[in-house]
PLY file of the C-alpha trace (Angstrom):
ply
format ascii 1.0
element vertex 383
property float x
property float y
property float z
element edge 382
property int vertex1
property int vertex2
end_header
-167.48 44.18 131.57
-169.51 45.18 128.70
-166.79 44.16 126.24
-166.65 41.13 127.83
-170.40 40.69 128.00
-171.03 41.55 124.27
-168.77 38.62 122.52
-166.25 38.28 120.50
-166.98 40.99 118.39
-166.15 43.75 121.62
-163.27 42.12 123.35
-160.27 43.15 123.18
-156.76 41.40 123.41
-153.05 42.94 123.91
-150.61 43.07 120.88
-149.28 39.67 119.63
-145.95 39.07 119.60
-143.91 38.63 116.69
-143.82 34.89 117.27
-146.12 34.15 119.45
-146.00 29.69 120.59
-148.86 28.06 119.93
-149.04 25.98 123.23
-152.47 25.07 124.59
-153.27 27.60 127.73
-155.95 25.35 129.48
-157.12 28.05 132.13
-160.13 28.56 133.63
-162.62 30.15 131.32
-163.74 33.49 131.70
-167.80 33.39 132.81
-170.24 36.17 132.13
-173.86 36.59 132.51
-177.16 38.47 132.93
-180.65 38.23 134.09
-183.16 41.42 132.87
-186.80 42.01 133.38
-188.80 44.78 132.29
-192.51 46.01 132.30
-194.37 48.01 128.73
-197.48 49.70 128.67
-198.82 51.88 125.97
-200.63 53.87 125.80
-203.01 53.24 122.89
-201.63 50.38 120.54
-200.44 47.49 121.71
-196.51 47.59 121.03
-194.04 44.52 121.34
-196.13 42.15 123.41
-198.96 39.79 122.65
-200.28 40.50 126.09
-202.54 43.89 126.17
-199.74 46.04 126.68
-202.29 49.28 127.01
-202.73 47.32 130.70
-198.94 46.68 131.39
-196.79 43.46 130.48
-193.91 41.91 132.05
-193.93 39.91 129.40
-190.10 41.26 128.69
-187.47 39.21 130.23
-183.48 38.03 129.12
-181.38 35.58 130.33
-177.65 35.12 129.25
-174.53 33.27 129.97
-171.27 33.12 128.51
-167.55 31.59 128.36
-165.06 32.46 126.81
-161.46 30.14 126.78
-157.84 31.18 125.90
-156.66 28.16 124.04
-152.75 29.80 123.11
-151.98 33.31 122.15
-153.37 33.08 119.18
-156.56 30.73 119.42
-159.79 31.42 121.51
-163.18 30.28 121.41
-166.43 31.35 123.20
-170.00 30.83 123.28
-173.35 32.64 124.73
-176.41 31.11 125.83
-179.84 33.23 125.60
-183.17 33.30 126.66
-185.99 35.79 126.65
-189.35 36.28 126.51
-190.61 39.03 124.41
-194.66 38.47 124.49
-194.90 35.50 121.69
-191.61 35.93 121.14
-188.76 33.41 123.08
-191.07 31.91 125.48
-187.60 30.99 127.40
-186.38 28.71 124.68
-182.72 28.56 125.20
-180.23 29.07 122.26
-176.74 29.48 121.07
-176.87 33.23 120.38
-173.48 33.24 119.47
-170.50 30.81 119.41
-166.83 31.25 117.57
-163.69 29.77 117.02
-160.61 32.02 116.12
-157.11 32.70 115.01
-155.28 35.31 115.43
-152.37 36.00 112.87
-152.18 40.05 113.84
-153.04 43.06 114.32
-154.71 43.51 110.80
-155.42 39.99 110.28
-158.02 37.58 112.43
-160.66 34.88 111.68
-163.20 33.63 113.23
-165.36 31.16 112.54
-169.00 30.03 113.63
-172.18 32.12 114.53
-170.68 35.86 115.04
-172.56 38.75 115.71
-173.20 41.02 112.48
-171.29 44.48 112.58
-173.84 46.14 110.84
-173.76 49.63 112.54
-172.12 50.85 115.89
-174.46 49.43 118.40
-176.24 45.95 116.87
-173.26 43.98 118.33
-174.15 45.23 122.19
-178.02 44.64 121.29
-178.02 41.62 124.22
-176.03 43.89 126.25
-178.28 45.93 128.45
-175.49 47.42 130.85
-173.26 48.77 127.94
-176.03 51.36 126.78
-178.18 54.17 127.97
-181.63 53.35 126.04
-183.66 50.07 126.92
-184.92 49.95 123.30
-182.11 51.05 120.69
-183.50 53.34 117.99
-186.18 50.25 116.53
-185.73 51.98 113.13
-182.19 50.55 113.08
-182.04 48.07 115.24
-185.65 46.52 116.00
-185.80 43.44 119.16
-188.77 42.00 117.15
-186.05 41.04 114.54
-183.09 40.35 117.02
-183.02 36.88 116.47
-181.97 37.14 113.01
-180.40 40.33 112.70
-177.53 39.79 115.62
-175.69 37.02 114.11
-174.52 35.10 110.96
-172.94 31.55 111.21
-170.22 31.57 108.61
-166.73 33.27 108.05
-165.70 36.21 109.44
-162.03 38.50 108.93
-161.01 41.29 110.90
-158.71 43.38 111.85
-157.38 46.77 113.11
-154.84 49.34 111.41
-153.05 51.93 112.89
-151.80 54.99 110.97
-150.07 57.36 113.80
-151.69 61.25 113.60
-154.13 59.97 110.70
-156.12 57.69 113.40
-157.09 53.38 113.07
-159.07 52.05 110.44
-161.15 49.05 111.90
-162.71 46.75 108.93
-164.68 43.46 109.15
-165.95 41.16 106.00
-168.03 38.21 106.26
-170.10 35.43 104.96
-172.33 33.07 105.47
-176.07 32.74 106.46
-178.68 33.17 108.72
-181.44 30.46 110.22
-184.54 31.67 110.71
-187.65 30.27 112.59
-190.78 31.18 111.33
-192.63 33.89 112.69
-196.44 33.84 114.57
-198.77 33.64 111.69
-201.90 35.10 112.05
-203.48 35.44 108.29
-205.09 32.05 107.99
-205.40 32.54 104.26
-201.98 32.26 103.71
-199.01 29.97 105.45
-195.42 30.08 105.60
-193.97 26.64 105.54
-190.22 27.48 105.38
-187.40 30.46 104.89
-184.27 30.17 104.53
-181.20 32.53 103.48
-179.13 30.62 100.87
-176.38 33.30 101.16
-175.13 36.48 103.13
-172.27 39.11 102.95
-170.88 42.15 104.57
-168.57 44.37 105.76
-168.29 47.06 107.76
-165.09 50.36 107.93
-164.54 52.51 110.65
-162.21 55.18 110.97
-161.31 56.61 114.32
-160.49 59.85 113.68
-157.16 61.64 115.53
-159.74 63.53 117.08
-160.31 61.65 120.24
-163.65 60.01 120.71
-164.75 60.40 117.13
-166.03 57.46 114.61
-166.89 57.46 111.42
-167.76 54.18 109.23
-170.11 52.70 106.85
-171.67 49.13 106.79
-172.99 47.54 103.80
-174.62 44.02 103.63
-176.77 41.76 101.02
-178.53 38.62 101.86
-181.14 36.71 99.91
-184.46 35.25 101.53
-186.06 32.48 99.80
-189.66 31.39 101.20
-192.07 28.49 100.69
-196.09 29.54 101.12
-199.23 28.45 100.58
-201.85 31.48 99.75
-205.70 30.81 99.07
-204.25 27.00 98.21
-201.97 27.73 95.81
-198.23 26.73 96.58
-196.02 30.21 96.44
-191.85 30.10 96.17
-190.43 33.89 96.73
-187.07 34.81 96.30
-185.95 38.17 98.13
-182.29 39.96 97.52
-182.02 42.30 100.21
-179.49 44.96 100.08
-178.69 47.02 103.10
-176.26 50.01 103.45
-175.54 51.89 106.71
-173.53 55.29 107.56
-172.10 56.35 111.00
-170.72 58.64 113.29
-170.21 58.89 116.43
-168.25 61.05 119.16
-168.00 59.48 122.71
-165.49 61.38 124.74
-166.96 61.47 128.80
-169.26 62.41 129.91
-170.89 62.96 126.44
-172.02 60.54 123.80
-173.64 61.59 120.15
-174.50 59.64 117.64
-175.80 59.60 114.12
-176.96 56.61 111.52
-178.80 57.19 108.61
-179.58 53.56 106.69
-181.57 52.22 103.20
-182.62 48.70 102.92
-183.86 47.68 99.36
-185.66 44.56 98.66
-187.25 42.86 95.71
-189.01 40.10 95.45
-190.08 37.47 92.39
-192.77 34.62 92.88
-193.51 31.60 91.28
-197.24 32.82 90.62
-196.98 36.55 89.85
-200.73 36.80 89.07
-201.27 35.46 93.00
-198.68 37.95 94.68
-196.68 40.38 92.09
-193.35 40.78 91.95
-192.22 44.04 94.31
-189.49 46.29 94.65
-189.67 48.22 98.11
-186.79 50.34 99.68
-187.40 51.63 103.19
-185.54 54.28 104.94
-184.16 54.35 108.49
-182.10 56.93 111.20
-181.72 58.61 114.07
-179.79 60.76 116.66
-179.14 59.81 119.50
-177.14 61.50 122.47
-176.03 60.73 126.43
-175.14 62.42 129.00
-173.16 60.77 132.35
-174.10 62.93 135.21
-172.55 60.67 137.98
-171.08 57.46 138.37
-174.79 56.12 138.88
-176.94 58.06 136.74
-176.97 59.04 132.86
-179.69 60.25 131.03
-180.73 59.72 127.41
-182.44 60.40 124.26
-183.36 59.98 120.66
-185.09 60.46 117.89
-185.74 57.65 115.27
-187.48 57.84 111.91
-188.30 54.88 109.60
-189.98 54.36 106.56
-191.56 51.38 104.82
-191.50 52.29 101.38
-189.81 55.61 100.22
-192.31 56.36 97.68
-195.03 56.76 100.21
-194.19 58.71 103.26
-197.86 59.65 104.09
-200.39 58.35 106.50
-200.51 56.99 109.56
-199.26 53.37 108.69
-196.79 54.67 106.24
-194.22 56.04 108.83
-193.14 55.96 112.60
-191.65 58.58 114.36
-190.06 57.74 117.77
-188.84 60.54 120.60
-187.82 58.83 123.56
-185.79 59.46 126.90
-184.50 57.05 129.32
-183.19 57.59 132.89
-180.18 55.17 133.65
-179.35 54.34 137.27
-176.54 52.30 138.27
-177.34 50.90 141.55
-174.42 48.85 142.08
-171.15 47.83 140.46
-173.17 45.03 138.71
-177.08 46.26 139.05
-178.74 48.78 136.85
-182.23 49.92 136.69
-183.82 52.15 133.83
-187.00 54.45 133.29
-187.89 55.15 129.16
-190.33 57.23 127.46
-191.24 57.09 123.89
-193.56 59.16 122.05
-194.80 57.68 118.70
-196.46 59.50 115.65
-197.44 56.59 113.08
-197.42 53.12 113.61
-194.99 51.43 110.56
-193.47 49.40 113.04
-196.32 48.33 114.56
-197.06 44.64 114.77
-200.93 44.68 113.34
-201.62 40.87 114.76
-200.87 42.25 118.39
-204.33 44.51 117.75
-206.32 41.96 116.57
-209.76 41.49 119.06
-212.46 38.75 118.41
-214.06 41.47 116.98
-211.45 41.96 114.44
-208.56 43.92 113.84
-208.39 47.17 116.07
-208.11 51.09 114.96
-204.40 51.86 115.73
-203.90 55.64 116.89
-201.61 57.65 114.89
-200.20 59.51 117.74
-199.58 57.28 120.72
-197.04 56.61 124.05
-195.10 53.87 125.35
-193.68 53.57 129.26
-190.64 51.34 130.31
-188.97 50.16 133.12
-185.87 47.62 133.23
-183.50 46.10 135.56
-180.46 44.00 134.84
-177.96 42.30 137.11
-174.51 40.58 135.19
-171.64 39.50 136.49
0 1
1 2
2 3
3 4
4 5
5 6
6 7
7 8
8 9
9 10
10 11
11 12
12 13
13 14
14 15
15 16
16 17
17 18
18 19
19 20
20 21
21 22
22 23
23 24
24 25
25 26
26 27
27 28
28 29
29 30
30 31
31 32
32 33
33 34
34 35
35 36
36 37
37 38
38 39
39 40
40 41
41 42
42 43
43 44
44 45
45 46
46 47
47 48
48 49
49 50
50 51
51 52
52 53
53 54
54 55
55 56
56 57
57 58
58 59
59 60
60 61
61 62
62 63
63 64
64 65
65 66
66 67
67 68
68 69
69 70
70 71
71 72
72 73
73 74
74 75
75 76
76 77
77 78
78 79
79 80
80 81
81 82
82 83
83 84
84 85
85 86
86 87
87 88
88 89
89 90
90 91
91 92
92 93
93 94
94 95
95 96
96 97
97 98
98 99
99 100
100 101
101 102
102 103
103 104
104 105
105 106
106 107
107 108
108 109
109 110
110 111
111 112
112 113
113 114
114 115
115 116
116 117
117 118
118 119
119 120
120 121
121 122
122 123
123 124
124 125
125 126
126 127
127 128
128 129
129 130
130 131
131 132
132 133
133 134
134 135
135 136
136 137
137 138
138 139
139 140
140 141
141 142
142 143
143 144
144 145
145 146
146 147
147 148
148 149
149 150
150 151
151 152
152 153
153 154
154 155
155 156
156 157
157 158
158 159
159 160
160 161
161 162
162 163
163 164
164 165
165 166
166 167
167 168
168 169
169 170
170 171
171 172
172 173
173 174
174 175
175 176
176 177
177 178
178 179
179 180
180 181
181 182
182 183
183 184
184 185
185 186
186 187
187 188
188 189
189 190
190 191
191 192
192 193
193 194
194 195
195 196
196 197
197 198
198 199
199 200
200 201
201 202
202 203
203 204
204 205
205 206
206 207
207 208
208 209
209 210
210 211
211 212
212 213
213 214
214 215
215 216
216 217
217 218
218 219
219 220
220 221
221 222
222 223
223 224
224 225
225 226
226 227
227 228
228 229
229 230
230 231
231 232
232 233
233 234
234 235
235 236
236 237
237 238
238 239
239 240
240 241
241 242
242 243
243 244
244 245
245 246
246 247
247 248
248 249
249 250
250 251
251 252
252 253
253 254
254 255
255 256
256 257
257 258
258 259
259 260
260 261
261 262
262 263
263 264
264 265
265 266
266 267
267 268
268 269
269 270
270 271
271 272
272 273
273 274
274 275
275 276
276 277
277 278
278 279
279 280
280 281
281 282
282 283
283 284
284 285
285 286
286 287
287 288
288 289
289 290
290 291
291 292
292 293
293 294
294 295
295 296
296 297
297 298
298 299
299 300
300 301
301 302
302 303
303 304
304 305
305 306
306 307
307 308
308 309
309 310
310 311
311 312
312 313
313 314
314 315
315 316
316 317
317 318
318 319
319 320
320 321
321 322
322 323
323 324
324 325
325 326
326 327
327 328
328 329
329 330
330 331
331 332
332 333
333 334
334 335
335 336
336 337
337 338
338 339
339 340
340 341
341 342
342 343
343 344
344 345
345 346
346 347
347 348
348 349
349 350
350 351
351 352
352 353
353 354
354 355
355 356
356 357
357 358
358 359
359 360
360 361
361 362
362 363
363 364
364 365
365 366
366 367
367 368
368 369
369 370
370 371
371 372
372 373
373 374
374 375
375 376
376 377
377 378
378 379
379 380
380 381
381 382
């Protein structure tokens, strides 16, 4: 189910044959979806919602469909519908979160072409799917929700493939390119707008090598985009240009009942402006991990935990706004075949990932607490 529920990227497909035919296979498509809603509160700063989330917010909900067809042996297509409302984020708008046409040739060799999801790291590709994890939030150093819209999927090219070398393990590789759509964000500064981003380019790839030792992963992800942005700031007309360049390493070992996993990631960008003497030119690289690990008790209940670390700017790693520590623990209960529920606890020291216009008052911007709590609850049906 969950490889079916997370795209293309997760399912999987029996060997080819040597010649397979190419003859249209005009079956019923295969139909997946999920409904989630959840409830936040924290416990001092207001965390992920617009709402007050100190007071509780179901302002945390995801819809998805999708369909997947079989054209021949070697051709399939698929597409996923989303919604979700994530306090000023969504609002139920419903889009395309993914959509692909592809060819199989073998083995070692696929395409697939259209919006896919990006494989940076083990887990971004089962971000929108709730029932193939433990934690309701991934580690937000490495995989933040704010930023799901942009960071799941590329529309472009994509090649793939899978290569099997007996006692030495599989070497799984993908490399793509394209680029990414963004809408622009809430704005709340007044003296300066955003009037349009866009990514002229975007590349990638990502290696993993399943070890002979069963259950065990280890890969590396690197990817480099550019983000170029139109602004106006105090009246005067701004163009930025960002490179970004992002590098990720893994591991993993998932062998039941137990799952462990490590990523450790560095994302450097610099920036150049049309008016340096308005906003300088910057050069910023931020640091980002965690461990995570699982535990499956029963059939219907695993527990969880984590802890996350990120940091905005490497060269400053002091002060309350300058880092964000996350420990959390979730309770997983699977209440039926296709209904889960989950309990999660995070414990924050700084607030680096904190969205600052979410603690804004009349009165002004609010004092966020460098040590502070956050409460979840979630439950998903798919079928």
């Amino acid at each position: 189910m969950a490889a079916l529920c997370a795209g293309p990227a997760l399912a999987q497909e029996d060997e080819a044959d040597d010649d397979p035919p190419l003859l249209l296979n005009l079956s019923a498509p295969e139909i997946h979806g999920f409904v989630s809603q959840g409830y936040i509160r924290s416990l001092s700063n207001n965390y992920l919602t617009a709402t007050d989330s100190k007071r509780g917010s179901f302002e945390m909900t995801e819809l998805g469909i999708n369909f997947t067809q079989t054209l021949s042996e070697r051709v399939r297509a698929g597409i996923q519908l989303f919604a979700r409302d994530l306090g000023r984020i969504g609002d139920y708008s419903i889009k395309a979160d993914w959509f692909y046409l592809e060819y199989r040739w073998a083995d070692w060799l696929s395409v697939r072409a259209g919006r896919t999801k990006l494989p940076f790291g083990l887990y971004n590709e089962i971000n929108d799917v709730d029932s193939a994890r433990v934690p309701i939030l991934l580690p937000q150093s490495t995989y933040p929700t704010r930023s799901r819209d942009y960071l799941l999927a590329q529309t472009g090219l994509e090649l793939y493939g899978r290569v099997t070398r007996g006692a030495l393990g599989a070497l799984d590789y993908r490399v793509y390119t394209g680029t990414i759509f963004i809408e622009l964000p809430p704005q709340a500064d007044p003296n300066t707008r955003v009037l349009d981003l866009q990514v002229p380019y975007l590349y990638g790839a990502r290696l993993l090598w399943e070890t002979p030792i069963e259950g065990l992963r280890v890969g590396g992800a690197a990817q480099k985009l550019r983000l170029d942005a139109q602004a106006v700031q105090n009246a005067t007309p701004l163009e930025l240009k960002a490179p970004i360049t992002m590098w990720l390493l893994s591991l993993e070992y998932a062998a039941d009942p137990l799952t462990l996993a490590i990523e450790y990631s560095r994302w450097h960008a610099r920036s150049t402006t049309s008016s340096p003497e308005t906003l300088p030119p910057t050069s910023i690289i931020n640091e980002r991990g965690y461990v995570m690990a699982a535990w499956r008790v029963t059939d219907w209940f695993q527990p969880g935990a984590y802890y996350s670390i990120y940091f905005p700017d490497t060269r400053n790693r002091t002060g309350t706004a300058a880092q964000q520590h996350d420990t959390a623990l979730t309770l997983r209960f699977d209440l039926q075949a296709h209904w889960l529920f989950k309990l999660e606890g995070h414990y924050m020291v700084g607030t680096a990932d904190v969205d600052r216009s979410l603690n804004v008052t009349l009165a002004g911007p609010t004092a966020l607490e460098r040590n502070w709590a956050v409460f979840l609850a979630k439950t998903t049906a798919y079928f």
